[in-house]
Phi, psi and omega in degrees: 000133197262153175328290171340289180314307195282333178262356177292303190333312203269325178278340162283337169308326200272339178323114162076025173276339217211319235227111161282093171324140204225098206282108185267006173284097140023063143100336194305357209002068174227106154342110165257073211283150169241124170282180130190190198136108170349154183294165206017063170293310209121330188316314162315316177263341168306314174318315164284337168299294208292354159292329186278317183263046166101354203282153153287086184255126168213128185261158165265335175322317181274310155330298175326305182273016162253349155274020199243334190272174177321110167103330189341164157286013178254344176330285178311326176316295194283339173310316202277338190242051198188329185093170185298304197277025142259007154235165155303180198274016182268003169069055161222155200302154156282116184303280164354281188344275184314300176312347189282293192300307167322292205301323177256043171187092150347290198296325173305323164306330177274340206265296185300328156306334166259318142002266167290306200329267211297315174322315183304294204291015210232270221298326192282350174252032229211313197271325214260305191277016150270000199285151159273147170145151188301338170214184165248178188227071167308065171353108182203087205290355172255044197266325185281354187251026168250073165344273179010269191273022133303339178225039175238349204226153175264339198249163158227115179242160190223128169273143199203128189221131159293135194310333181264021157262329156336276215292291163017279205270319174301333169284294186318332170252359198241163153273345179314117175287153178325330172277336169277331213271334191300297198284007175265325180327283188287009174264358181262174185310190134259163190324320183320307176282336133322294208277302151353334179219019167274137170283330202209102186254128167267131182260134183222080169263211174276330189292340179269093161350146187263031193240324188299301196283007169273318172251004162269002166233029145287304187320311197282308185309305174323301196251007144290268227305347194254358205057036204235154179295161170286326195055014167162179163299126156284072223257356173145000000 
């Protein structure tokens, strides 16, 4: 077990024992969960459930790729600040490209963050207040390394998965190699630091079943949707 692991270990145990959500959407008195969890984390499919049982759920992950697609609104931007070749000849931003750039130049990473950022943070808060539902979900896969939207959510929950099942499940649905996915790894918070600002941990680890991790986010629903704290990880 590497220090990560071991201070991951100790802050989920402790995650969301104490802090009662508090409704901050102006007056709506509706629960607003904010999700995240490392890539192949799981977050996606903990998401889906919970829209299939009622929840009002927006991902920015789909936001993102609908303002990136042929016509999105982020297009002219980036074409003016980035140039013809980021996008494709399907007029959608090219990912490769991009992914390309980032990774080998911080200030581009900042440059495409100010950019999608604030377009993301519109719509997605645009969606949340029209979604139904006993609560909302914000999908928000930065959410601990965004001050912002620490303070768009009342709840924070975390999928918490250990890194080399990350790296896993992402070679398995990806063309990606271990070394992109390690370095998307490392450009994001760390496990530490998730579970560090989690109010609430779903655990979706190598060890967990989809009969397990299937009823710890039934559980967790249950009792959003009733308002009520988790009080701790859902590990089982």
């Amino acid at each position: 077990m590497n220090r990560d692991d071991q201070s991951a270990g100790r802050n989920g145990n402790q995650a969301g024992a104490a802090r009662v959500w508090a409704p901050s959407q102006a007056g709506s008195g509706i629960l607003t969960l904010g999700l995240t969890g490392g890539i192949g984390s799981g977050k996606s499919r903990v998401a889906s459930w919970l829209a299939q049982w009622g929840a009002g759920v927006v991902d920015t992950d789909a936001v993102a790729h609908e303002l990136t697609a042929a016509g999105g609104a982020a297009m002219p931007l980036l074409r003016s600040v980035f140039g013809a070749a980021v996008e494709r000849p399907d007029g959608a931003m090219d990912r490769d490209w991009m992914r390309a750039r980032v990774f080998a130049d911080p200030g581009v990473r900042r440059e495409l963050e100010a950019i999608l950022h604030p377009l993301i943070r519109a719509e997605t808060q645009r969606q949340l207040a029209l979604a139904q539902g006993p609560y909302r979900v914000a999908v928000v896969p930065l959410l601990v390394e965004s001050g912002d939207w620490r303070e768009r959510v009342d709840r924070i929950c975390v999928v918490d998965c250990d890194p080399d099942t990350q790296v896993a499940r992402v070679q398995s649905r990806s063309g990606l190699t271990a070394e992109t996915i390690r370095r998307i790894m490392d450009a994001q918070a760390s496990r530490a630091e998730r579970l560090a600002a989690a109010h609430d941990v779903i655990v979706n680890d190598g060890a967990t079943s989809e009969a397990e991790l299937l009823q710890r986010v039934r559980l967790a629903h249950a009792q959003w949707a009733a308002g009520t704290p988790l009080g701790g990880p859902s590990a089982g």
